[in-house]
Every structure is written in structure tokens, then in C-alpha cells.
Biopython code that builds the backbone (N, CA, C, O; Angstrom):
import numpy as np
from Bio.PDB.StructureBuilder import StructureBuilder

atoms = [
    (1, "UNK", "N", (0.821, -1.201, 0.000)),
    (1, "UNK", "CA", (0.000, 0.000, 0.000)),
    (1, "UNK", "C", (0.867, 1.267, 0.000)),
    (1, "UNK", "O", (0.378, 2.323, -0.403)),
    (2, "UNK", "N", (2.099, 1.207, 0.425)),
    (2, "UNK", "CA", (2.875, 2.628, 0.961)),
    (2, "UNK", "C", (3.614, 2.856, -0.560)),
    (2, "UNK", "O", (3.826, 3.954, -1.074)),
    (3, "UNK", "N", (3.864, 1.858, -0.997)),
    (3, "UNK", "CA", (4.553, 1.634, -2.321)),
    (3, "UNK", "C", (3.969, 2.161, -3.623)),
    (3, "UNK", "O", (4.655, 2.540, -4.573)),
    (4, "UNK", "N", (2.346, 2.150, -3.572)),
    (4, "UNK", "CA", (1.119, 2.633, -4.333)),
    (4, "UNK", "C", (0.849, 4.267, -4.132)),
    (4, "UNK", "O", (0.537, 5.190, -4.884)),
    (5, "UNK", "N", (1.154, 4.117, -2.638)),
    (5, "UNK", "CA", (0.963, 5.639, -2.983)),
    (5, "UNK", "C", (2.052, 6.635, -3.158)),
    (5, "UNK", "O", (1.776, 7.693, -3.723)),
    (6, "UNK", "N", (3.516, 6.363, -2.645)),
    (6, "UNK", "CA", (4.536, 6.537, -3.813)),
    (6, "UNK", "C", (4.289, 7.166, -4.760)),
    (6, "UNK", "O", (4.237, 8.359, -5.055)),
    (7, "UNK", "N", (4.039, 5.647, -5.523)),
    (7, "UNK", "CA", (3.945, 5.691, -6.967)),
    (7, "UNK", "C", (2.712, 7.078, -7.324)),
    (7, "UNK", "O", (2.823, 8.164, -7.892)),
    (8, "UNK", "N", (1.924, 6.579, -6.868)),
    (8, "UNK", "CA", (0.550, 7.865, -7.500)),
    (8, "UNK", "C", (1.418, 9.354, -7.362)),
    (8, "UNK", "O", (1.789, 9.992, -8.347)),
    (9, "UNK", "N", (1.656, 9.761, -5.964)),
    (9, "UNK", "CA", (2.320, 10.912, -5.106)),
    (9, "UNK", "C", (3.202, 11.166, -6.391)),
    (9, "UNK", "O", (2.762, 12.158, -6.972)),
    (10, "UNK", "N", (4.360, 10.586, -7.081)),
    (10, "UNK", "CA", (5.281, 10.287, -7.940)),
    (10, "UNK", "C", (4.555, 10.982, -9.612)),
    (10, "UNK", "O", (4.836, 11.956, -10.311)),
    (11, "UNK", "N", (3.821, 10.180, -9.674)),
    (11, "UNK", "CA", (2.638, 10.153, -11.327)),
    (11, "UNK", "C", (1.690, 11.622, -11.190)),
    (11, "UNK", "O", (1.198, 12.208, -12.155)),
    (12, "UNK", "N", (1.599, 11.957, -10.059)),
    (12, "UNK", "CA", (0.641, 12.881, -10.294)),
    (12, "UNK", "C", (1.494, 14.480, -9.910)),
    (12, "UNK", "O", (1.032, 15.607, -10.087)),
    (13, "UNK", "N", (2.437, 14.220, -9.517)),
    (13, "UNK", "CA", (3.857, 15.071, -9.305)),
    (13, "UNK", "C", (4.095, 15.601, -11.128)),
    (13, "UNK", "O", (3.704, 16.542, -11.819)),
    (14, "UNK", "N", (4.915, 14.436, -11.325)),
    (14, "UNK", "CA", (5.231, 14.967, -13.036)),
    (14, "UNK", "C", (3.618, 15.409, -13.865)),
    (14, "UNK", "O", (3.445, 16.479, -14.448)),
    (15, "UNK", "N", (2.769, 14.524, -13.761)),
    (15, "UNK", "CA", (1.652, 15.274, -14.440)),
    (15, "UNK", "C", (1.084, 16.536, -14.020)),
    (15, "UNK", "O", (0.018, 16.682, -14.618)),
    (16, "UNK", "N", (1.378, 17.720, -13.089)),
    (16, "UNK", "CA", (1.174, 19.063, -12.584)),
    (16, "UNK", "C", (2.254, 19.646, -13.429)),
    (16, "UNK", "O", (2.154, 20.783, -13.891)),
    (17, "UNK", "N", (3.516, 18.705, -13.679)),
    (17, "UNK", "CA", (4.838, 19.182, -14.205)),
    (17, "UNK", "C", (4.328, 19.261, -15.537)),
    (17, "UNK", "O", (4.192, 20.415, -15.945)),
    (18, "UNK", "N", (4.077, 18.538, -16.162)),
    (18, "UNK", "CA", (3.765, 18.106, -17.729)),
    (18, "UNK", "C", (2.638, 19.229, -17.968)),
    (18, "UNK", "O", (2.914, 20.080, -18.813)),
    (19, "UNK", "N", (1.640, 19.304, -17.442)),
    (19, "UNK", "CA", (0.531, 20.350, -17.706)),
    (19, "UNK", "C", (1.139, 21.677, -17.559)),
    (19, "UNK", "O", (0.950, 22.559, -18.397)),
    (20, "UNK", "N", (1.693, 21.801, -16.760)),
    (20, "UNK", "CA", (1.749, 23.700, -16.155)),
    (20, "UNK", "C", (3.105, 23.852, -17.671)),
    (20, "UNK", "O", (3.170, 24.990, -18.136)),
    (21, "UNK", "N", (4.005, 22.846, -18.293)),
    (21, "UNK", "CA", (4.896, 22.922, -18.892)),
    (21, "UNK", "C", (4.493, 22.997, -20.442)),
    (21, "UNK", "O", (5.240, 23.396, -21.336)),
    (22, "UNK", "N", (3.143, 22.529, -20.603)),
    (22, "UNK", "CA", (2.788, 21.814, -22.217)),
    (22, "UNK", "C", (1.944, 23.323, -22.209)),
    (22, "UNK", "O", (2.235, 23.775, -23.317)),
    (23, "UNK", "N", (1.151, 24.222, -21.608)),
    (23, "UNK", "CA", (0.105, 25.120, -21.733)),
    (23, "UNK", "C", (1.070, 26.185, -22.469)),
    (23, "UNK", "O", (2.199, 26.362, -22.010)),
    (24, "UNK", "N", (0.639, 26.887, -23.595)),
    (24, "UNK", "CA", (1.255, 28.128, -24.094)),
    (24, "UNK", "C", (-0.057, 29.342, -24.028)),
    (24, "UNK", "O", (-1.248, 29.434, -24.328)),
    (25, "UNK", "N", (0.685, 29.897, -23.622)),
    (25, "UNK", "CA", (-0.090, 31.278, -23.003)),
    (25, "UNK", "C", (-0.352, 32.218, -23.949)),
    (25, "UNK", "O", (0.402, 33.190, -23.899)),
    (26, "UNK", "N", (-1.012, 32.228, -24.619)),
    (26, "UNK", "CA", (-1.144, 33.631, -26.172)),
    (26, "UNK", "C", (-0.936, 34.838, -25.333)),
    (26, "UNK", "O", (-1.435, 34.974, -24.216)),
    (27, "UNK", "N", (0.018, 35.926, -26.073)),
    (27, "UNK", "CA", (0.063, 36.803, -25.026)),
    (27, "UNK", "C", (-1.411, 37.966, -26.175)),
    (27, "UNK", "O", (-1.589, 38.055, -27.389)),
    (28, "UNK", "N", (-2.041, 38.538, -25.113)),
    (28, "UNK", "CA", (-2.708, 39.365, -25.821)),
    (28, "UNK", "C", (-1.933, 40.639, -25.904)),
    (28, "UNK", "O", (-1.043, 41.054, -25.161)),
    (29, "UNK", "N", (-2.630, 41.328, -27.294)),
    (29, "UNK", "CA", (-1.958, 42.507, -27.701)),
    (29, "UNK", "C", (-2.842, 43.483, -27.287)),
    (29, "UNK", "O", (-4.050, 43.519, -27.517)),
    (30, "UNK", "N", (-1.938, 44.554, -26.442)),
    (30, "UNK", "CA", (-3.306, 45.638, -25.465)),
    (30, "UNK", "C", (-3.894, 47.079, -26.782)),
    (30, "UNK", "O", (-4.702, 47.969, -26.517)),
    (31, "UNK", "N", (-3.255, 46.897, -27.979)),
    (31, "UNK", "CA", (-3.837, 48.131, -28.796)),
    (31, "UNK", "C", (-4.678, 47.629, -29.816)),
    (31, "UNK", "O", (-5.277, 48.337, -30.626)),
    (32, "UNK", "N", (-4.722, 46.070, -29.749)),
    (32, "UNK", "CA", (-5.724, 46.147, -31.128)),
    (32, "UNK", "C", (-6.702, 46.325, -31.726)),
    (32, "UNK", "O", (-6.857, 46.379, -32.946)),
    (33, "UNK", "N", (-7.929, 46.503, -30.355)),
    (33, "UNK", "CA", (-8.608, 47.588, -30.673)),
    (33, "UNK", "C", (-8.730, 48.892, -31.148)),
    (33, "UNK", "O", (-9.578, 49.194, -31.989)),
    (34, "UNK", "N", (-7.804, 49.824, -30.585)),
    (34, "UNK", "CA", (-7.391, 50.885, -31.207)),
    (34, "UNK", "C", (-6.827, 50.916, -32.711)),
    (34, "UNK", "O", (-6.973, 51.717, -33.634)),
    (35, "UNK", "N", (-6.188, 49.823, -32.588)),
    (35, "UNK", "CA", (-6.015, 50.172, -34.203)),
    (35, "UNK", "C", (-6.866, 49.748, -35.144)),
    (35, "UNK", "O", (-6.846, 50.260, -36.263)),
    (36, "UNK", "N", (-7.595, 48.910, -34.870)),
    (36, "UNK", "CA", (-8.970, 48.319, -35.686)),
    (36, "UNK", "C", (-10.016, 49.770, -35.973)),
    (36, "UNK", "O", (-10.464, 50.174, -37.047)),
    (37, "UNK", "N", (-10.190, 50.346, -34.574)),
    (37, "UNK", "CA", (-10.768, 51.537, -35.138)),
    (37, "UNK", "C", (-10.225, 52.291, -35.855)),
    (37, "UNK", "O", (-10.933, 52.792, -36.728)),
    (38, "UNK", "N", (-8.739, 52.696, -35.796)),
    (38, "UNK", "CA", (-8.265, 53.540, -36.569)),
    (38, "UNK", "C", (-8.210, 53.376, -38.037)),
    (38, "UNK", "O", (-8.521, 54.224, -38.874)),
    (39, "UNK", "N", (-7.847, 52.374, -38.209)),
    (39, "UNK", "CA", (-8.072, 51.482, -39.616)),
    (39, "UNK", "C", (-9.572, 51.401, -40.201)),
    (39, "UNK", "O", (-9.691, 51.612, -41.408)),
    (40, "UNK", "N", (-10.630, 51.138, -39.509)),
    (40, "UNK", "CA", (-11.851, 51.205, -40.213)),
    (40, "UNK", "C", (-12.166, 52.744, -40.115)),
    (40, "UNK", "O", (-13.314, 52.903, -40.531)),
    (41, "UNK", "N", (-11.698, 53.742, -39.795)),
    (41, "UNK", "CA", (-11.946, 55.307, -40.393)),
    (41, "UNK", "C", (-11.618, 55.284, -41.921)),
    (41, "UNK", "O", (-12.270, 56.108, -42.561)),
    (42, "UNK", "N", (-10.881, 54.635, -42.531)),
    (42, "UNK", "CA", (-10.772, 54.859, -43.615)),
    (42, "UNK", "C", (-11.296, 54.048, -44.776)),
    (42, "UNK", "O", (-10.486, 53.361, -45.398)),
    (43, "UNK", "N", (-12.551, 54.058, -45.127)),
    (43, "UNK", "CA", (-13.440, 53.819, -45.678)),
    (43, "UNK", "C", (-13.527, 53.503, -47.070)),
    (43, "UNK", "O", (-14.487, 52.878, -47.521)),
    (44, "UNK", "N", (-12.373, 53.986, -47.922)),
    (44, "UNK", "CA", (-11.980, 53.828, -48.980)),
    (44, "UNK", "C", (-10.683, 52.551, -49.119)),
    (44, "UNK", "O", (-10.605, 51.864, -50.137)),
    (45, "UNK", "N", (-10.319, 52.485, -48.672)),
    (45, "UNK", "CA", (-9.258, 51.268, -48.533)),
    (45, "UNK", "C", (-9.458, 50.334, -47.241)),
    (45, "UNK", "O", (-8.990, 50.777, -46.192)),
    (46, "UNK", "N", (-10.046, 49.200, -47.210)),
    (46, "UNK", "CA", (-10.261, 48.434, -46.150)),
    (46, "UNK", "C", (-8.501, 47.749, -45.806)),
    (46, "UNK", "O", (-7.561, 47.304, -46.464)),
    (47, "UNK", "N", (-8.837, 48.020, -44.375)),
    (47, "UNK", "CA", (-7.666, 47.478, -43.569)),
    (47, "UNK", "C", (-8.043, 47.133, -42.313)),
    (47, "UNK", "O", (-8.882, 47.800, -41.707)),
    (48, "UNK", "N", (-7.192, 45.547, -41.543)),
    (48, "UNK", "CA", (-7.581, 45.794, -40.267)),
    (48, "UNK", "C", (-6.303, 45.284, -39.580)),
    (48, "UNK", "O", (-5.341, 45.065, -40.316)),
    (49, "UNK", "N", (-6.188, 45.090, -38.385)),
    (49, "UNK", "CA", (-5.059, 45.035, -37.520)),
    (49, "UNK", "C", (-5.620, 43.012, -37.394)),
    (49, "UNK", "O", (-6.716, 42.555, -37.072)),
    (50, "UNK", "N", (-4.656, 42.459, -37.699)),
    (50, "UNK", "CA", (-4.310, 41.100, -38.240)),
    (50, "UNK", "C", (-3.917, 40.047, -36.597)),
    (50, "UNK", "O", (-4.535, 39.110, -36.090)),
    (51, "UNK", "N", (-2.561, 40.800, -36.156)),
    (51, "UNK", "CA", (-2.207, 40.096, -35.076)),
    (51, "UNK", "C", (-1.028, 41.032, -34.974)),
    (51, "UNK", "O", (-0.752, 41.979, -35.711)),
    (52, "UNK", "N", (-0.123, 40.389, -33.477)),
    (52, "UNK", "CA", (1.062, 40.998, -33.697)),
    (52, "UNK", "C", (2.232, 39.913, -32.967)),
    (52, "UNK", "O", (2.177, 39.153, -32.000)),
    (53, "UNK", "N", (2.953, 40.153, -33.636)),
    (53, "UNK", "CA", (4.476, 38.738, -33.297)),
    (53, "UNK", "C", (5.602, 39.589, -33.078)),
    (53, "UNK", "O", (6.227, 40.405, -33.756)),
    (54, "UNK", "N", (5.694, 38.909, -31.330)),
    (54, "UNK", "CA", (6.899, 39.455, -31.007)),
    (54, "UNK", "C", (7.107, 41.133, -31.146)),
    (54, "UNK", "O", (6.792, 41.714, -30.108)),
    (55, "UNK", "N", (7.483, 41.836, -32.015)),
    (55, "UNK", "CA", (7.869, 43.542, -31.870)),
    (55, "UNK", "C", (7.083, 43.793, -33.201)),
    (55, "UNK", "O", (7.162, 44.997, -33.444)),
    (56, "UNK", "N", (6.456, 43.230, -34.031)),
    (56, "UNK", "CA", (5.660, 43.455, -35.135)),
    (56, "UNK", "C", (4.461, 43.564, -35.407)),
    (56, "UNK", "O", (3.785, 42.545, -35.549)),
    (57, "UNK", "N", (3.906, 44.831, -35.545)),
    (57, "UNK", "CA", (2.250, 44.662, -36.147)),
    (57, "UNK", "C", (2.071, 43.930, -37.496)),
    (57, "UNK", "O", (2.802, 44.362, -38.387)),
    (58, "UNK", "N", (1.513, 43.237, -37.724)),
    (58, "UNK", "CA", (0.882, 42.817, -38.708)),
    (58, "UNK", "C", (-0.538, 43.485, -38.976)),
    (58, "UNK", "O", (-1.349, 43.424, -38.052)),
    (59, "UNK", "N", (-0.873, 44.053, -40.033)),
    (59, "UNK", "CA", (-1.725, 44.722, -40.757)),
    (59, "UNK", "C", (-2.224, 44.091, -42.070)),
    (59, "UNK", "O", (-1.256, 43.969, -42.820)),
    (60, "UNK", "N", (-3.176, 43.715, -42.550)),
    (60, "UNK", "CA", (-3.884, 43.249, -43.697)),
    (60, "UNK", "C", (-4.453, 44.367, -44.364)),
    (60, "UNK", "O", (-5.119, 45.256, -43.834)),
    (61, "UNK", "N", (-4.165, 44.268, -45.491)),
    (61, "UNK", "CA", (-4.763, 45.592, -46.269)),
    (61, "UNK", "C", (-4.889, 44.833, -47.810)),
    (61, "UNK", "O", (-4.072, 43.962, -48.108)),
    (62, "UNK", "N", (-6.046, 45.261, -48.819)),
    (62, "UNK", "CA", (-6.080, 44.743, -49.690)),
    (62, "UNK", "C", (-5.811, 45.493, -50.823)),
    (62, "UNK", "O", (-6.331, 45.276, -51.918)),
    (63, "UNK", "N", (-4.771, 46.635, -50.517)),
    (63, "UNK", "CA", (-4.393, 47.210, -51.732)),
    (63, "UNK", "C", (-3.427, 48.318, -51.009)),
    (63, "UNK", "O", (-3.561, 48.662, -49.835)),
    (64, "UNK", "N", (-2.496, 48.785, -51.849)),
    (64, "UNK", "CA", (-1.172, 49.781, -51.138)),
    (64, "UNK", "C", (-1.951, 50.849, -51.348)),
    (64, "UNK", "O", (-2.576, 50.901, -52.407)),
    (65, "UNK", "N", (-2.061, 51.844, -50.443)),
    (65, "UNK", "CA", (-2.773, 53.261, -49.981)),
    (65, "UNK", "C", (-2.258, 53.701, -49.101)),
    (65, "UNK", "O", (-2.510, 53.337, -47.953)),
    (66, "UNK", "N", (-1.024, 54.992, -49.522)),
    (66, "UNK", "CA", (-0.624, 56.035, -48.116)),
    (66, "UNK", "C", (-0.701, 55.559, -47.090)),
    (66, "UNK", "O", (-1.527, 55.865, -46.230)),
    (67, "UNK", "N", (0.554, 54.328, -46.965)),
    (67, "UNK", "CA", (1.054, 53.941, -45.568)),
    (67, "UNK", "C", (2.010, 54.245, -45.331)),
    (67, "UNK", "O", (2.591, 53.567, -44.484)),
    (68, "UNK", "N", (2.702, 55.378, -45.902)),
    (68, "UNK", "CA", (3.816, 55.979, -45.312)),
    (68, "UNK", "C", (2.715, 57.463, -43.851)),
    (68, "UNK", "O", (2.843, 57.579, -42.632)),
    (69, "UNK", "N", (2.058, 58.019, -44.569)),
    (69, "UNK", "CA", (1.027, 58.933, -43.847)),
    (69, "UNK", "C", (0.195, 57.865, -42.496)),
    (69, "UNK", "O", (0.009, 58.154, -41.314)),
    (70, "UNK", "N", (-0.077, 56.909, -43.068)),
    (70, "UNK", "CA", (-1.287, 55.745, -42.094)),
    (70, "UNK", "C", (-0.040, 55.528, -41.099)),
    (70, "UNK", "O", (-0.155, 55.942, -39.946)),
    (71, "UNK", "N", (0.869, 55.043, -41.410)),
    (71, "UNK", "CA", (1.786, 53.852, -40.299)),
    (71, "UNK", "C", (2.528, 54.913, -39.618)),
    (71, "UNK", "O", (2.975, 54.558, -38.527)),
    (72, "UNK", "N", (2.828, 56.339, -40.022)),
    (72, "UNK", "CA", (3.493, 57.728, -38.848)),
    (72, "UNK", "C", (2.076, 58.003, -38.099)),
    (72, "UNK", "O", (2.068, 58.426, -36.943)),
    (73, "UNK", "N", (0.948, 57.756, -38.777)),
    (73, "UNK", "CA", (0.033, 57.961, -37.321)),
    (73, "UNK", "C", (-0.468, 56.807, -36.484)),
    (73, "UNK", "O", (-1.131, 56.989, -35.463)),
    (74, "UNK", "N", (-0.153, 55.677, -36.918)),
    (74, "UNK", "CA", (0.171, 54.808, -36.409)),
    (74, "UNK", "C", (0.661, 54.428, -35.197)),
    (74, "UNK", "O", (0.188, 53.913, -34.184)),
    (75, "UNK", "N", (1.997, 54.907, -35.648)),
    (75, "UNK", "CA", (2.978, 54.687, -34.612)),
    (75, "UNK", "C", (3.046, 56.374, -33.655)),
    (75, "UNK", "O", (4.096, 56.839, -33.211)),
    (76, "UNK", "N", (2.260, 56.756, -33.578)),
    (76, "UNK", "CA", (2.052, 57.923, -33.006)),
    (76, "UNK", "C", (0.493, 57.373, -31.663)),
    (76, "UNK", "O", (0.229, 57.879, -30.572)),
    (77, "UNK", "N", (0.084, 56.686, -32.093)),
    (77, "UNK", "CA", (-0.906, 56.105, -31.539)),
    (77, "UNK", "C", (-0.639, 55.059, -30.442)),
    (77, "UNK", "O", (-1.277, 54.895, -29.402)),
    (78, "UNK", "N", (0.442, 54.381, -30.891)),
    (78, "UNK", "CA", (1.147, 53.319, -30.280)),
    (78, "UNK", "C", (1.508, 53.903, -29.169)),
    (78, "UNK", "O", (1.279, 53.400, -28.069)),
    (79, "UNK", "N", (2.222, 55.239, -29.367)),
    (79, "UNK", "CA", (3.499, 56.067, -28.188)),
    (79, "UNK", "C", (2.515, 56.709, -27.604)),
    (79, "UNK", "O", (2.947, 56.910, -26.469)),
    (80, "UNK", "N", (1.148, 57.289, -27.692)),
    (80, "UNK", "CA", (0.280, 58.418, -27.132)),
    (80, "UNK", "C", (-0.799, 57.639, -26.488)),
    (80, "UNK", "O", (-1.011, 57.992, -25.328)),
    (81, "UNK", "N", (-1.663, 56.508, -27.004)),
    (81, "UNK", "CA", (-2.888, 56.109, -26.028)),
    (81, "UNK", "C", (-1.959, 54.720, -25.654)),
    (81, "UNK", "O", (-2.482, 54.203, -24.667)),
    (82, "UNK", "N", (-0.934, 54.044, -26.034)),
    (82, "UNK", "CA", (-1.011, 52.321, -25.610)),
    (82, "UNK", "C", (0.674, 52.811, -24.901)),
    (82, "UNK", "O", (1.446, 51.858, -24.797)),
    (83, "UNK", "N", (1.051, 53.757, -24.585)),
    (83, "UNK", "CA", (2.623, 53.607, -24.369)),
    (83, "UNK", "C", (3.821, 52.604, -24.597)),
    (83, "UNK", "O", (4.669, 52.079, -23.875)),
    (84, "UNK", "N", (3.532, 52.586, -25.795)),
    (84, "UNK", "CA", (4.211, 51.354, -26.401)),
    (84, "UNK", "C", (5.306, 52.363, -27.551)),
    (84, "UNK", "O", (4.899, 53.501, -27.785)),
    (85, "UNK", "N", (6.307, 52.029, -28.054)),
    (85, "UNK", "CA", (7.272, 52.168, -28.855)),
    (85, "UNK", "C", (8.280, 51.420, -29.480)),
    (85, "UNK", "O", (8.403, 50.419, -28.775)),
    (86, "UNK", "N", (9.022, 51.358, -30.359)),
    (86, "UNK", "CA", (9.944, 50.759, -30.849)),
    (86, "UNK", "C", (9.240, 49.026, -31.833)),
    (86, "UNK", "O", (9.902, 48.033, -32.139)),
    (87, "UNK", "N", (7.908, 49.262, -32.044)),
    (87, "UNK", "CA", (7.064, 48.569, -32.824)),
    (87, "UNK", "C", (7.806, 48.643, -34.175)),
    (87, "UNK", "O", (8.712, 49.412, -34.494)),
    (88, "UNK", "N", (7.080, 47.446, -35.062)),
    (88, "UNK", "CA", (7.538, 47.250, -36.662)),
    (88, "UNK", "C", (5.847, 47.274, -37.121)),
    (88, "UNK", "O", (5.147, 46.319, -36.784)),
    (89, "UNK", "N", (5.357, 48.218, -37.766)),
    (89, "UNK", "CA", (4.108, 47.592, -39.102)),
    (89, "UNK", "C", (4.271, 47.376, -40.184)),
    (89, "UNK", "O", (4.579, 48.120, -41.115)),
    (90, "UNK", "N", (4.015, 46.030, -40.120)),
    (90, "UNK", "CA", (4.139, 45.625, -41.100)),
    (90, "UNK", "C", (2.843, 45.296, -41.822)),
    (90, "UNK", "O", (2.010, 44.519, -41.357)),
    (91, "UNK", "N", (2.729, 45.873, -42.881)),
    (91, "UNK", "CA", (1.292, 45.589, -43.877)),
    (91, "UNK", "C", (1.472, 44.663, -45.004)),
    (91, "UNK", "O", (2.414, 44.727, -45.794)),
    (92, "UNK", "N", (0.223, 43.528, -45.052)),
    (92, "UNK", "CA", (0.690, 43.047, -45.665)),
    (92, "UNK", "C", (-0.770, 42.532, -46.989)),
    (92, "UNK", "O", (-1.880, 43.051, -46.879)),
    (93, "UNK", "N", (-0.524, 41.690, -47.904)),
    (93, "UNK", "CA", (-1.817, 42.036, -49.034)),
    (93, "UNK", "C", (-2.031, 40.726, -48.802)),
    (93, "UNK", "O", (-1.022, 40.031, -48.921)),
    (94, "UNK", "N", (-3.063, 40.151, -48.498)),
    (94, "UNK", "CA", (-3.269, 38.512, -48.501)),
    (94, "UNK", "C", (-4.675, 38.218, -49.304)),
    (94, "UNK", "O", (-5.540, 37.423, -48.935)),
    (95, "UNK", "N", (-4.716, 39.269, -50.818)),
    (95, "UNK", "CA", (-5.212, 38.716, -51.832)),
    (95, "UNK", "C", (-4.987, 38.048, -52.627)),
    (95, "UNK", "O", (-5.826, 37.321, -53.160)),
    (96, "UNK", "N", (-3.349, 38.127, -53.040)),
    (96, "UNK", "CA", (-2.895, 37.863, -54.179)),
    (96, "UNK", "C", (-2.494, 36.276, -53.657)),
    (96, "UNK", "O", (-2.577, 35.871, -52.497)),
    (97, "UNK", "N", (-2.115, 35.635, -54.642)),
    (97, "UNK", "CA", (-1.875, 34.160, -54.493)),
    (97, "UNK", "C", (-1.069, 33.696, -53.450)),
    (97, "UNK", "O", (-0.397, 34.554, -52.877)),
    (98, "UNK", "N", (-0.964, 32.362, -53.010)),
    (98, "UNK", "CA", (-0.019, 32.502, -51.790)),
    (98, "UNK", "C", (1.636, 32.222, -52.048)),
    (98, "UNK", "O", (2.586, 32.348, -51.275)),
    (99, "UNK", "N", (1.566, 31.733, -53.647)),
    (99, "UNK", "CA", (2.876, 31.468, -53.925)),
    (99, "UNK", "C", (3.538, 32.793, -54.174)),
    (99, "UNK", "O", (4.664, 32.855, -54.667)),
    (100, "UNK", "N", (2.616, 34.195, -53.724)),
    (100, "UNK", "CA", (3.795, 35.613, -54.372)),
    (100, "UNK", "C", (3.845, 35.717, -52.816)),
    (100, "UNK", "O", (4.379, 36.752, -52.418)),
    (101, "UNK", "N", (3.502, 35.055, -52.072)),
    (101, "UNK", "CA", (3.614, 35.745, -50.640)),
    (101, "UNK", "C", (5.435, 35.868, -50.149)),
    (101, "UNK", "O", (6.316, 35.075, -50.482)),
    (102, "UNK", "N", (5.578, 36.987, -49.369)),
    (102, "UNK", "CA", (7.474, 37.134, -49.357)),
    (102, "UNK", "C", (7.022, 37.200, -47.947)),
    (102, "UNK", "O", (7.821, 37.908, -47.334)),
    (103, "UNK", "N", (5.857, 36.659, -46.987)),
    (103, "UNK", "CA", (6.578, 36.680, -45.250)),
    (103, "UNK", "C", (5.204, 35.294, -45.489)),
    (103, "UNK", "O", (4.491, 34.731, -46.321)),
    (104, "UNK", "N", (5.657, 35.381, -43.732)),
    (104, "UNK", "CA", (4.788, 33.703, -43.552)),
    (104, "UNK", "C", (3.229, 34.452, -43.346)),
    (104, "UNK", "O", (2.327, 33.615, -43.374)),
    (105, "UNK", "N", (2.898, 35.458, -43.204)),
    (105, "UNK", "CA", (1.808, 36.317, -43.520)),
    (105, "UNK", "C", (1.236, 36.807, -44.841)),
    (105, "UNK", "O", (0.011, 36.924, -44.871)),
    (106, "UNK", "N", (1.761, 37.041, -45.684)),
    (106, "UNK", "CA", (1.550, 37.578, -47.110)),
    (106, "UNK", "C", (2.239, 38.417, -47.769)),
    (106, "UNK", "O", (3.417, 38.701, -47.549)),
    (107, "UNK", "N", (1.375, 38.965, -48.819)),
    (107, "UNK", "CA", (2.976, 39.840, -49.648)),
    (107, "UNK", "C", (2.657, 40.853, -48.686)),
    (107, "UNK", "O", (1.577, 41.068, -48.136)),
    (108, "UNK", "N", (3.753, 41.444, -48.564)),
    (108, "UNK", "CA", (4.326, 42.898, -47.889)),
    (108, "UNK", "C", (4.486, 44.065, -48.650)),
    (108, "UNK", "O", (5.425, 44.489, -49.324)),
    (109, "UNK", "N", (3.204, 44.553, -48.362)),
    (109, "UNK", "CA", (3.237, 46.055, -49.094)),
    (109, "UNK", "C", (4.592, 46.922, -48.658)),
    (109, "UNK", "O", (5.345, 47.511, -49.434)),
    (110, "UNK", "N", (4.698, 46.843, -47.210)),
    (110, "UNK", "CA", (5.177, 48.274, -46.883)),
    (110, "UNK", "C", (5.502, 47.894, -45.345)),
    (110, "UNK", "O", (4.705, 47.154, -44.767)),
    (111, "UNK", "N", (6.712, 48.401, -44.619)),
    (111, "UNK", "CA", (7.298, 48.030, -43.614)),
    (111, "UNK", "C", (8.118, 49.549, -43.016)),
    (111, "UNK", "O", (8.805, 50.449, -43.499)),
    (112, "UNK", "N", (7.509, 49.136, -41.574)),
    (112, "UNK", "CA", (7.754, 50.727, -40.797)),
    (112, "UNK", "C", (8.105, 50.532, -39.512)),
    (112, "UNK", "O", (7.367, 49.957, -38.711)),
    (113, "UNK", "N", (9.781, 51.207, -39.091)),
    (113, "UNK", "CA", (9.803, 51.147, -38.017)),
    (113, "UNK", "C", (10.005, 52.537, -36.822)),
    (113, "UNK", "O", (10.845, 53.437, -36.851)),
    (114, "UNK", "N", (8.726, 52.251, -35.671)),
    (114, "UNK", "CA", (8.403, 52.937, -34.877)),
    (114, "UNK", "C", (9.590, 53.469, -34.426)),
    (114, "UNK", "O", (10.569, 52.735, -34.565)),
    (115, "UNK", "N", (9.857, 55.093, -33.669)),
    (115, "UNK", "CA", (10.745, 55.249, -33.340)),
    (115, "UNK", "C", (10.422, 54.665, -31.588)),
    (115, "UNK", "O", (11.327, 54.683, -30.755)),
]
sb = StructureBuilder()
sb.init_structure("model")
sb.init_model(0)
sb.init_chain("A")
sb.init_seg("    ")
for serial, (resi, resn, name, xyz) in enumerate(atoms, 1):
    if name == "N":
        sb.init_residue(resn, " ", resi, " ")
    sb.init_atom(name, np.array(xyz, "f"), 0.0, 1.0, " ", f" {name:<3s}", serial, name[0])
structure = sb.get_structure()
């Protein structure tokens, strides 16, 4: 009997280990709301805020439109309501086929980095 529970004490030890070790935690991104709104103000070119990896926005847009003007207010948005800085947006077109795609996201219009 002392040997059994050992063993369990033992089995259910590594399985707290194995669980708390196997769980990956998505980290959430605290502006993407904000930029979803900011992005649907512009009504003529649909865009929305995609995800973000590591130091990079990812942005979906289905056609290149004044993202040199969009991504400086952008990143002005980032530094003023989310206190965030030193971001990358990256926009990218995920109409076109997937064999023209140049990131593991899509083709890349246009790439900007926050000061």
C-alpha cells in the first residue's frame, strides 16, 4: 500500500509538471482595438489590424494606400494612447496568391519602423 501511494504521489507530481509545462499562453496585444478603429476610419481602402508577433504589427490591407502617412500615425498612436514604442508595421496584401507571398503572412506592401 505505501509503495502505491509513492507511486501515484510520484505520477501525479510529473503530471502538474507536464501540464503547467505543455500550456502556451497567447500573449494578448493591449492596442488592437485601437487600431482596428483607426483602420476602419478609412473607408476607402479596407484594412484591419491582423495580429502581432513578437515587436511586429501585422496589418492586412487589400491594396497599397498612403502607408507611409497611415503607419506615422500609427505609430504615433502606439506612443500616445497604448505607451508602447519601438514597434515594426508591417502591412501586408493577402489577396494575391499565396505562392507571391514574401513573409509567412503575405505579400508585404510596406514596412515601418516605430521610433
Amino acid at each position: 500500500m505505501k509503495s502505491f501511494l509513492k507511486i501515484t504521489a510520484v505520477l501525479v507530481f510529473f503530471y502538474f509538471i507536464g501540464t503547467a509545462t505543455s500550456m502556451v499562453k497567447k500573449r494578448d496585444y493591449p492596442c488592437g482595438f485601437q487600431l482596428n478603429i483607426f483602420l476602419n476610419n478609412d473607408t476607402t481602402v479596407r484594412s484591419y489590424y491582423s495580429s502581432a508577433h513578437n515587436d511586429t504589427i501585422v496589418i492586412s490591407a487589400f491594396k497599397d494606400s498612403l502607408w507611409e502617412t497611415k503607419s506615422e500615425a500609427i505609430c504615433k498612436l502606439l506612443k500616445d494612447s497604448c505607451n508602447i514604442s519601438g514597434y515594426k508595421i508591417m502591412v501586408i496584401d493577402t489577396t494575391n496568391d499565396p505562392a507571391s507571398w514574401n513573409t509567412p503572412y503575405g505579400k508585404q506592401i510596406y514596412l515601418r519602423q516605430c521610433p
